[in-house]
C-alpha positions in Angstrom: 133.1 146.0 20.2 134.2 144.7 16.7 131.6 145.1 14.3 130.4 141.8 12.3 130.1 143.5 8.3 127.0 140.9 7.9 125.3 141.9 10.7 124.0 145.2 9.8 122.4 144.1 6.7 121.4 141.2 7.7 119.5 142.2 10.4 117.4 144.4 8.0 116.7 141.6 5.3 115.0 140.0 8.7 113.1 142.9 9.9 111.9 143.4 6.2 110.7 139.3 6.2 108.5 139.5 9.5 107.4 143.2 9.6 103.8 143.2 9.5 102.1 144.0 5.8 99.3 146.3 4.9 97.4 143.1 3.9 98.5 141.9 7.8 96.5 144.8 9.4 93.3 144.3 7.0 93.5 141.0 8.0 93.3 141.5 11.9 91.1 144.7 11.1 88.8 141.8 9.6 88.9 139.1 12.5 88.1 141.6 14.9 84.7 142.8 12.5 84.2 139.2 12.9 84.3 138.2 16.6 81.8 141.7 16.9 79.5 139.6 14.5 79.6 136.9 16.8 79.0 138.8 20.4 75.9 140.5 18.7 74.2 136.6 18.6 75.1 136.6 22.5 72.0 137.5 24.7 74.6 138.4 27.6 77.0 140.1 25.5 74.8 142.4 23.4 76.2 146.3 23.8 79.6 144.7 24.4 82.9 146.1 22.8 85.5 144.4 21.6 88.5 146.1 21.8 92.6 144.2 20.7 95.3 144.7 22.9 98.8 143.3 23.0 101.3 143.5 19.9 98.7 144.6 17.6 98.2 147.9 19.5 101.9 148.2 20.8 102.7 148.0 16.8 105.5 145.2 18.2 103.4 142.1 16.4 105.1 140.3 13.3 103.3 138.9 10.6 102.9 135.8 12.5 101.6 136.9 15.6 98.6 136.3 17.7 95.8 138.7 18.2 94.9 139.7 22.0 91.2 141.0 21.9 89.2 142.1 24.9 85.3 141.8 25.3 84.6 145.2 27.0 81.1 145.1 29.0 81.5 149.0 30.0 83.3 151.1 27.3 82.9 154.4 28.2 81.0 154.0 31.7 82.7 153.8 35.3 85.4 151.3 36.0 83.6 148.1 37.4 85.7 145.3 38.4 84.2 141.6 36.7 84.9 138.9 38.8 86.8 135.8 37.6 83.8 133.4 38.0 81.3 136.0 35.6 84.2 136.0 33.0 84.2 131.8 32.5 80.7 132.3 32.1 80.8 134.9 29.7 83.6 133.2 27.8 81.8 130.3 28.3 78.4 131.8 26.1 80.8 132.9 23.5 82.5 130.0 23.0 79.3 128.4 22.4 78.2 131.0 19.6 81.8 130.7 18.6 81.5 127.4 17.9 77.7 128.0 16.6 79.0 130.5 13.7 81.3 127.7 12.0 83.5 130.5 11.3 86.2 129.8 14.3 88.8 126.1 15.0 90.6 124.7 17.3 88.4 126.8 19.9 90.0 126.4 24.0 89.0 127.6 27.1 91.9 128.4 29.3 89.4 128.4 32.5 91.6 128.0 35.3 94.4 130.4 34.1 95.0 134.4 36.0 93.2 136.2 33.6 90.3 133.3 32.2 90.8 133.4 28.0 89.5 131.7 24.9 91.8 130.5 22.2 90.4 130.1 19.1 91.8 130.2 15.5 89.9 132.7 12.7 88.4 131.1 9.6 89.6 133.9 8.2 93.3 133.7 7.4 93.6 131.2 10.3 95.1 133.8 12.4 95.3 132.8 16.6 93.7 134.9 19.0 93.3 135.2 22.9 90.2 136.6 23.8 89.2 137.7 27.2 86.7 140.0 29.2 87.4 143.3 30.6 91.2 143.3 30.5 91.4 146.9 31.0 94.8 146.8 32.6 95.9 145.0 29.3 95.0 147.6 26.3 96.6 150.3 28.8 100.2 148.4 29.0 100.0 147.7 25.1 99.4 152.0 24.9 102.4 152.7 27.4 104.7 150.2 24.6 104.0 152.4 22.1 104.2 155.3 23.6 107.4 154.1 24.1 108.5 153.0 20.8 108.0 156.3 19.7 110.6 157.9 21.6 113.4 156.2 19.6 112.6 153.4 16.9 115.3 151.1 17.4 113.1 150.1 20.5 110.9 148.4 17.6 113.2 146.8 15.9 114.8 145.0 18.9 111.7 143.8 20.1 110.1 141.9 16.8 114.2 140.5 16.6 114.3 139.1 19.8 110.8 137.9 19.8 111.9 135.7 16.4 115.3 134.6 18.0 113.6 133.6 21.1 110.7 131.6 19.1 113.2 130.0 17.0 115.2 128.7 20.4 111.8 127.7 22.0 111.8 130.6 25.2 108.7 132.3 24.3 106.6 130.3 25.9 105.1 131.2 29.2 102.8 127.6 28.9 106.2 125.7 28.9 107.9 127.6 31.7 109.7 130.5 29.6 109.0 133.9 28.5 106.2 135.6 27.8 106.5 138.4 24.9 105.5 141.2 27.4 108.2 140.0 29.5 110.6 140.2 26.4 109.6 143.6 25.5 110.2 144.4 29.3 114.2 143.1 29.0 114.9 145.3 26.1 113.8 148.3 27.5 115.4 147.8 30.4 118.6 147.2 28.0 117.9 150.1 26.6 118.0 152.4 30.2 120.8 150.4 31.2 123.1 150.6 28.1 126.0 153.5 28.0 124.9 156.5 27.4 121.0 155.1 28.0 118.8 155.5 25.7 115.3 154.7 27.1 114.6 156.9 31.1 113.6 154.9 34.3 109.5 154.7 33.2 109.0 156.1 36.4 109.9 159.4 35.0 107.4 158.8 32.1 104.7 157.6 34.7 105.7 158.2 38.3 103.6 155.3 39.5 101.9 152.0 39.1 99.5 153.5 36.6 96.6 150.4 36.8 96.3 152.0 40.0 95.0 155.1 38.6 92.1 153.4 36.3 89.3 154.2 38.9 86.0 155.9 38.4 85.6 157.2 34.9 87.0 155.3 32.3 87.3 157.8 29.9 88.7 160.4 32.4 91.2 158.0 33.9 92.8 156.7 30.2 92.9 160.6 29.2 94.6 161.6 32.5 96.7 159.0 32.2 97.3 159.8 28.6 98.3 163.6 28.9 100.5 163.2 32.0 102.7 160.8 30.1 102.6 162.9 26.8 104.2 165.7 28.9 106.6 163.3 30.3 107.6 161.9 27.2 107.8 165.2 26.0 110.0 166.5 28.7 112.8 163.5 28.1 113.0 164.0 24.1 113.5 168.0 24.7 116.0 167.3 27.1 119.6 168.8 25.5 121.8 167.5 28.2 121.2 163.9 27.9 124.0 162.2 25.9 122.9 161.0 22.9 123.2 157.1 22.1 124.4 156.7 18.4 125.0 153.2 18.3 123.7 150.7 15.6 120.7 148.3 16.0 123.4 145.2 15.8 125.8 147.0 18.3 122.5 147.0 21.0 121.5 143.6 19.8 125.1 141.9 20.4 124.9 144.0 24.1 121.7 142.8 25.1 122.3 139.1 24.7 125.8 139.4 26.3 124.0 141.6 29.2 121.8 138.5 30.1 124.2 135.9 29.2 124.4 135.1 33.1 120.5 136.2 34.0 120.2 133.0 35.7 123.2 134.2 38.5 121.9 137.5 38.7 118.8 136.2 39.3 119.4 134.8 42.4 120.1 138.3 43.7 118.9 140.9 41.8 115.4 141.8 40.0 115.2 143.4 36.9 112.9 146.8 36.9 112.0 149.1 34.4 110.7 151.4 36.6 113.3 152.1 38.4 116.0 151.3 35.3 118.5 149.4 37.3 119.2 146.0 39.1 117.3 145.9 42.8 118.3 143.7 45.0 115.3 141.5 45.4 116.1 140.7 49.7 116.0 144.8 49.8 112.6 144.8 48.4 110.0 144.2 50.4 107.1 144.4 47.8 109.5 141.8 46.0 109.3 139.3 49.1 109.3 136.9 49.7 111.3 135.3 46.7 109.0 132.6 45.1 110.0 132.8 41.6 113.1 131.7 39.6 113.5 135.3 37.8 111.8 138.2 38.6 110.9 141.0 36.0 108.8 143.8 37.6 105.9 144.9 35.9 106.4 148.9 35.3 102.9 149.6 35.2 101.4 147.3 38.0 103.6 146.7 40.8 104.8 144.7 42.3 103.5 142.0 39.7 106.4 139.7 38.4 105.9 139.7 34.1 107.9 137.0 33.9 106.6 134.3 37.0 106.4 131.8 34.0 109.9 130.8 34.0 111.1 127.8 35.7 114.4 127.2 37.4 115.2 124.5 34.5 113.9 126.9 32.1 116.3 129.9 32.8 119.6 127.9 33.3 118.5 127.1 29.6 117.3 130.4 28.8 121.0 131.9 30.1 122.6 129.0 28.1 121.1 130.6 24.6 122.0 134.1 25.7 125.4 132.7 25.6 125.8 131.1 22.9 123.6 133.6 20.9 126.1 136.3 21.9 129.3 134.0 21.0 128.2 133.5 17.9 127.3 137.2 16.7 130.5 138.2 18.4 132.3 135.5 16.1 133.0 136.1 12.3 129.8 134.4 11.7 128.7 135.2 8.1 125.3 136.0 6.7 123.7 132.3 6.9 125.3 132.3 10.4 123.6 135.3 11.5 120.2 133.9 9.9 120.6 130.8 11.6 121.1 131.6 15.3 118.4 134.7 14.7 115.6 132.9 12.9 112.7 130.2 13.0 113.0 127.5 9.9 110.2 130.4 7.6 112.0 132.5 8.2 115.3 130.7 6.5 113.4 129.7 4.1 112.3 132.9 2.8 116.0 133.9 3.4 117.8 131.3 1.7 115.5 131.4 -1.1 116.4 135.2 -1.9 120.0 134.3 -1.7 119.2 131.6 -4.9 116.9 133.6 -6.6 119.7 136.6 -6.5 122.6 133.8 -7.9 120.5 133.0 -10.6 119.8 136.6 -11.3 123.6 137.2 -11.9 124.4 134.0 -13.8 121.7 135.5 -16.2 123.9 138.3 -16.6 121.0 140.8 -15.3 121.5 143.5 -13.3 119.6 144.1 -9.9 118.1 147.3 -9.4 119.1 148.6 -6.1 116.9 150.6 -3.3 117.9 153.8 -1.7 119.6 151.4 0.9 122.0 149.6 -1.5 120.0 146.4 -0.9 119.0 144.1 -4.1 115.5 144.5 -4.3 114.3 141.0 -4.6 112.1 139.2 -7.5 109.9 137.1 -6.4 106.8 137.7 -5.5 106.8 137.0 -1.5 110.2 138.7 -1.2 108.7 141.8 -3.5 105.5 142.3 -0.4 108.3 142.0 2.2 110.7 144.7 0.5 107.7 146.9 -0.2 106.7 146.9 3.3 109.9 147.7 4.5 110.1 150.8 2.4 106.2 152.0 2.7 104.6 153.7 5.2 103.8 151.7 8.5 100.3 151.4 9.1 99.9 153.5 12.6 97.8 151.8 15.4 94.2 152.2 15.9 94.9 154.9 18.1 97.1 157.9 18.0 100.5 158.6 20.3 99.8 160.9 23.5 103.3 162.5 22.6 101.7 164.7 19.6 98.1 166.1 18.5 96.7 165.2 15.2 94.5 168.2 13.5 91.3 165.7 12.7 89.8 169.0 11.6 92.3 169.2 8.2 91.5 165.4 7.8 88.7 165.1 4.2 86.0 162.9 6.1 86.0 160.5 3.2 90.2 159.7 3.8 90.9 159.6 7.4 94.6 158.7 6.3 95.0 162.0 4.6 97.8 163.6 6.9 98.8 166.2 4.7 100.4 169.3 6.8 100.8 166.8 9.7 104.5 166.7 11.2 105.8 163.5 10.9 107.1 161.1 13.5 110.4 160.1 14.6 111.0 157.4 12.2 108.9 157.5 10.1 107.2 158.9 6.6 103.8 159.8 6.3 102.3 159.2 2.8 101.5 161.8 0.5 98.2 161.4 -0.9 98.3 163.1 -4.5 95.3 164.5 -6.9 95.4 161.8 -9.0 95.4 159.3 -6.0 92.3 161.3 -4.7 90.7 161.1 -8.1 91.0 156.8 -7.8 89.7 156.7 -4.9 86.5 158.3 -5.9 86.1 155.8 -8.7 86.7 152.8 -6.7 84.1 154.4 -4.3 81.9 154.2 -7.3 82.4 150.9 -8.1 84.6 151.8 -10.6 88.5 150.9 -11.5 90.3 153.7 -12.7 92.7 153.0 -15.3 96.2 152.2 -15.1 98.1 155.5 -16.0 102.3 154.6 -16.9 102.5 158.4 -18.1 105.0 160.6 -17.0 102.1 162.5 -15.1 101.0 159.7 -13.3 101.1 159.0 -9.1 103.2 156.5 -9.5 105.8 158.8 -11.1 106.0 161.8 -8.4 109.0 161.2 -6.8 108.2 158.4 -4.3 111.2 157.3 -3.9 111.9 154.3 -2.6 108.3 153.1 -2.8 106.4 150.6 -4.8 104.0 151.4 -7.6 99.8 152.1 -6.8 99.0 148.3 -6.3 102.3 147.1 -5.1 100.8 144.0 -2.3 97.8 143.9 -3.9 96.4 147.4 -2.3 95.6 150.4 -4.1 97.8 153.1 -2.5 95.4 155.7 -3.2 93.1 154.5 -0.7 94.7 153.1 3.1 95.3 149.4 2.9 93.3 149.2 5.9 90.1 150.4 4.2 90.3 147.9 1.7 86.1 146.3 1.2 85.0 149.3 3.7 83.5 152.3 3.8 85.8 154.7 3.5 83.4 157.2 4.8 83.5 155.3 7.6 87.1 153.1 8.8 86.8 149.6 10.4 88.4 150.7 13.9 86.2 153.6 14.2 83.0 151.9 14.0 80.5 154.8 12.8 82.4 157.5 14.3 83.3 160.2 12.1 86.8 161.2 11.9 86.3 164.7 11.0 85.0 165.2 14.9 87.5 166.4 16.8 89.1 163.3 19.0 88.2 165.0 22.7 84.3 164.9 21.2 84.1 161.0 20.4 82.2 159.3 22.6 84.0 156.1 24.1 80.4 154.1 23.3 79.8 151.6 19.9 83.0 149.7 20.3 85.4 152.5 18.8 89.0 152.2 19.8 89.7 155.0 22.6 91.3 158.2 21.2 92.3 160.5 24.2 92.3 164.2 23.8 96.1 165.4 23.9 97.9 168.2 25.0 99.0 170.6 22.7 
């Protein structure tokens, strides 16, 4: 395969636009504080958890996406199942008190739908979110995609691109007979098991079965079962020295995957795509599979035989194949860097592109010089562009949970800076943050209500040696306390509600609304 000079780059300067900010996760951190608010007003709903789900836990969400939150009514206790006509009328008190609080728009109650939902918009920062009750089976698929993603990082960065390029061509969009993003994420990890050498397993050998199946009795028994069995699985693959390694580049995979289903609408007459398994099936062969009622069939990995992608019409998908194709031609093509933009991106997105690309000519007609990052890139001026490089270059903000695939020593962790993950090994991919004296030392004066001074000195934190990184309040957020903590207690974060993280994660209790944090194997 020829390799496009463009592409490489340019496929970074859009993961660096719609990567999710620090200021992104307050923000959700924030909404979710707020629909808790809410449920408390709710006679019914009172000792109810709520609980995202979705992109925001898989860490696959870009700095436009919606927020899936879940209205647990047994956190912690047995497994009950909460029939579909009890949800509408739970959704249909909270929607009420939704409503009440003045604090929520364009509020709608999908009532008839699978799973019933409530889409509403926040007040705050007008960000969309799908809230429904009990969707168990939900938070535990989000967990299994980043479990995933943490076994090789360009899983990450093929999902939030073709979740942009299939927004900007109108196929993600299971109410208008396309995609749905699960169903995305679903087609590039099967890409990924099906490319030469692979580079993600069958996810039967990460879970050997439909693991829904297995949330029965206990609920915190069942997630940490299921937790540590695929730990040891995932475990097992990444140790594994006879597997050929995969070195290819993210645009090499990208250019593959769009010519791999550049014709899914034949194949889809015949064959079934399944991540379990990691290979085509033939769908008459298949007798969970039958009979054949949908246009394309994507098995769900983690509750078969459930089709992910039952959304997408026969119209849709001769469509669908048609922008596979052309999307493939194009990156195959000498296509140049507005090319590339154009084919992979929404209108926002070019925006925010094109207007780097003037701000940078006007740079050089100035006769100035551009100050480069560790990556060679031109590290842009304005402020907009400034947030998006810094991001790129910072320290992603981890879920609210820990990966199953290592064990995090909470007892090293100060209680007042949960975030302090000094002597912690690092994860594929990525750079933990080192939090320095004089970082410590600011945080204790903003805890007092104070604001430390700016120090430029050749002594000061922003002056060890963080390469590559933006100064203490690059974004807005003082790096010497998490971006996520930002108006909180720090003795106490906003995901662990009143849990404190010096307790060992095996002794939390899965009450209060707390996001779950299994016990892992060692």
């Amino acid at each position: 395969m020829s390799r496009n000079p463009f592409l490489d780059p340019t496929l970074q300067e859009i993961l660096q636009v719609i990567k999710p900010t620090r200021a992104d996760w307050d923000t959700r951190i924030r909404v979710i504080d707020q629909l808790r608010d809410v449920l408390q007003t709710v006679e019914c709903l009172r000792g109810a958890t709520v609980q995202p789900f979705g992109s925001f836990v898989s860490n696959l969400f870009t700095r436009w996406g919606d927020l899936d939150l879940s209205v647990d009514l047994f956190s912690g206790s047995s497994i009950l199942f909460t029939g579909k006509k009890q949800k509408q009328t739970l959704l249909g008190h909270l929607l009420r008190a939704l409503r009440a609080s003045g604090l929520w728009y364009k509020l709608q109650f999908v009532i008839h739908a699978r799973v019933p939902i409530l889409k509403v918009v926040s007040g705050h920062q007008r960000i969309s979110c799908d809230i429904s009750i009990d969707n168990l089976d939900g938070l535990l698929k989000s967990r299994f995609l980043f479990w995933i993603s943490e076994i090789d990082g360009r899983f990450r960065d093929l999902v939030l691109l073709v979740k942009e390029w299939a927004k900007a061509h109108n196929i993600n969009d299971s109410k208008n007979g396309t995609f749905n993003s699960y169903s995305l994420s679903l087609l590039v990890i099967f890409h990924l098991q099906t490319c030469v050498p692979a580079i993600l397993p069958p996810l039967r050998v990460i879970y050997p079965k439909s693991a829904v199946d297995d949330l029965t009795g206990v609920r915190k028994t069942a997630e940490e079962s299921i937790a540590q069995v695929t730990a040891a699985n995932i475990a097992r693959f990444k140790l594994d020295t006879a597997k050929s390694v995969n070195r290819s580049s993210l645009s090499e995979l990208l250019v593959s995957f769009f010519a791999k289903f550049s014709d899914i609408n034949v194949k889809a007459q015949e064959l079934g795509v399944c991540p379990f398994t990691g290979r085509w099936e033939n769908i008459s062969s298949n007798t969970t599979w039958l009979p054949k009622t949908y246009s394309l069939f994507v098995e769900d990995p983690f509750e078969q035989p459930v089709n992910a992608a039952r959304s997408v019409s026969r119209r849709n998908l001769d469509r669908i194949a048609q922008v596979f194709q052309i999307t493939s031609q194009r990156l195959l093509s000498d296509c140049n860097r507005n090319s590339i933009i154009g084919v992979l991106t929404g209108q926002h997105i070019q925006e925010s592109l094109y207007r780097t690309i003037s701000l940078h000519s006007q740079h050089h007609a100035n006769g100035m010089h551009n100050v480069h990052n560790l990556h060679g890139q031109a590290r842009p001026r304005n402020q907009q562009m400034q947030q998006n490089w810094s991001q790129s270059y910072n320290t992603q903000n981890p879920p609210y949970w820990p990966s199953p695939t290592q064990s995090r020593p909470q007892q090293n962790w100060p209680q007042n800076n949960p975030r302090n993950l000094q002597g912690q090994p690092p994860v594929q991919g990525r750079t933990w943050p080192v939090i320095t004296q004089t970082q410590t030392e600011q945080k204790s004066q903003y805890k007092n209500g104070n604001r430390p001074f700016k120090d430029t000195s050749a002594g000061s934190s922003q002056n060890q040696g963080h390469i590559g990184k933006p100064s203490g309040h690059m974004n807005g957020v003082n790096s010497a306390r998490p971006a996520y903590m930002n108006g909180v207690n720090s003795a106490r974060p906003a995901y662990m509600n009143g849990v404190n993280s010096a307790r060992p994660a095996s002794k939390i209790p899965s009450q209060g609304g707390q996001m779950w944090r299994p016990r892992h194997e060692q």
